[in-house]
N, C-alpha and C positions, 0 to 999 in steps of 0.2 A: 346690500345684495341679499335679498331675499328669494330662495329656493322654494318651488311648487314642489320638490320631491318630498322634503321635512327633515331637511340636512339643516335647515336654519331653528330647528330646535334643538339639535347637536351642538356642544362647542367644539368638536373638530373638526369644522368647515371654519369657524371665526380663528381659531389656531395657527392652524393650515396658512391662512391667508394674510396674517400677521406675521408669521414666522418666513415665507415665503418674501413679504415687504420688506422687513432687516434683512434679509441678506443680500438680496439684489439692492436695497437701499444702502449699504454698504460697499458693495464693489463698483458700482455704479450710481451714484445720487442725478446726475442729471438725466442719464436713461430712461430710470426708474422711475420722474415723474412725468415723463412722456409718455411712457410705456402706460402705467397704467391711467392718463387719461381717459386712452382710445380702449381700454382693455374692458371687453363682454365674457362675462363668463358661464355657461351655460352645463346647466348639470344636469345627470341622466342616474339612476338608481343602479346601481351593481345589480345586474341580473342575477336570481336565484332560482335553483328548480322547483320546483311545483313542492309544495312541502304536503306528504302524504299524512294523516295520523292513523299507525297501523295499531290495534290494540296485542295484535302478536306480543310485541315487546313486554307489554304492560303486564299480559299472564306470564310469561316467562321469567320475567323478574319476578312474580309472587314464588310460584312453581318451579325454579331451578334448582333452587335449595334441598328440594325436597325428592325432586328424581333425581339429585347426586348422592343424598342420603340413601334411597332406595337402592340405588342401584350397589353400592357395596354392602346391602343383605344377604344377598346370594352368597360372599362370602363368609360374613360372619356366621349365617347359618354352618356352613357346610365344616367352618371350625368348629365351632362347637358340638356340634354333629361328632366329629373326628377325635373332638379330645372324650367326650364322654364314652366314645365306645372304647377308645384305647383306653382308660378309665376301666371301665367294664370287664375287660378283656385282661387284664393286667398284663398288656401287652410288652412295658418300660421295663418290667421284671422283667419278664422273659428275656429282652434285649441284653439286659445285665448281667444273665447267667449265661448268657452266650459271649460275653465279651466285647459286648459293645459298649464304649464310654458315654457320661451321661454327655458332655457335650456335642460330640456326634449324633444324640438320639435330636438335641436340639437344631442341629445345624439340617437335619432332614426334615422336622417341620417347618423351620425358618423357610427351608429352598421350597419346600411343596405349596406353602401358602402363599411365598413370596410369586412365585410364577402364576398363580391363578387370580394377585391381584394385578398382576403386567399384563393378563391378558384381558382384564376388565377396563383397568387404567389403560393401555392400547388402544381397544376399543373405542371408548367414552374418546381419547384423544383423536382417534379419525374420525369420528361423529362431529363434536364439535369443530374441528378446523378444515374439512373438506367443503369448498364454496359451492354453495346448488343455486343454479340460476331458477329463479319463479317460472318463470316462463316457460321452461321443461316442467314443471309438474303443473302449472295451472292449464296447459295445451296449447298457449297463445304462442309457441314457437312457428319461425317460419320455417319453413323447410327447403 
């Protein structure tokens, strides 16, 4: 039984049709060589869709790495930014003479930095997981 599709360069079409014999050769032996006397068996290729090759993907896998990188400098700057001028400033004294403990002065950078990377990490997460159809930005939508 040889396939025009190129199943017969497969061994799971010779498998298939072996495995398929024992067992009906099994529950039935005198059936089973009637059966497949008369038996034609005719195969057809599992349709697949139109295989596109987009190179999108290709830059985006070089290039992802590096606008995730980017994109949390805007924080790092702006800490650093914040610690050199409170730095400057001897601002943590001041704090101290007023009565504020050093782990409270920590827990107000922790909370200020941690909200401005929620709302970058936010960000970046409705960017990547919101689905945009092509078709609305290339114009080929119907209307």
């Amino acid at each position: 039984m040889l396939s025009p599709v190129g199943y017969n360069k497969e061994v799971f079409l010779a498998i298939q049709r072996a495995t398929d014999k024992a067992i009906m050769w099994h529950h039935t032996p005198n059936e089973t060589t009637k059966l497949f006397e008369s038996l034609n068996v005719l195969l057809k290729r599992f349709p697949h869709g139109a295989c596109v090759q987009d190179s999108f993907f290709l830059v985006l896998q070089n290039e992802f790495p590096l606008f995730l990188m980017l994109s949390f400098i805007c924080i790092e700057l702006t800490t650093i930014n914040s610690i050199a001028l409170e730095k400057e400033r001897k601002l943590k004294e001041f704090m101290c003479m007023m009565g504020l403990h050093n782990w409270q002065h920590w827990v107000a950078w922790f909370t200020m930095f941690s909200i401005s990377a929620f709302i970058v990490v936010s960000f970046m997460t409705i960017l990547f997981c919101t689905k945009v159809h092509v078709s609305y930005l290339s114009g080929c939508a119907k209307p």
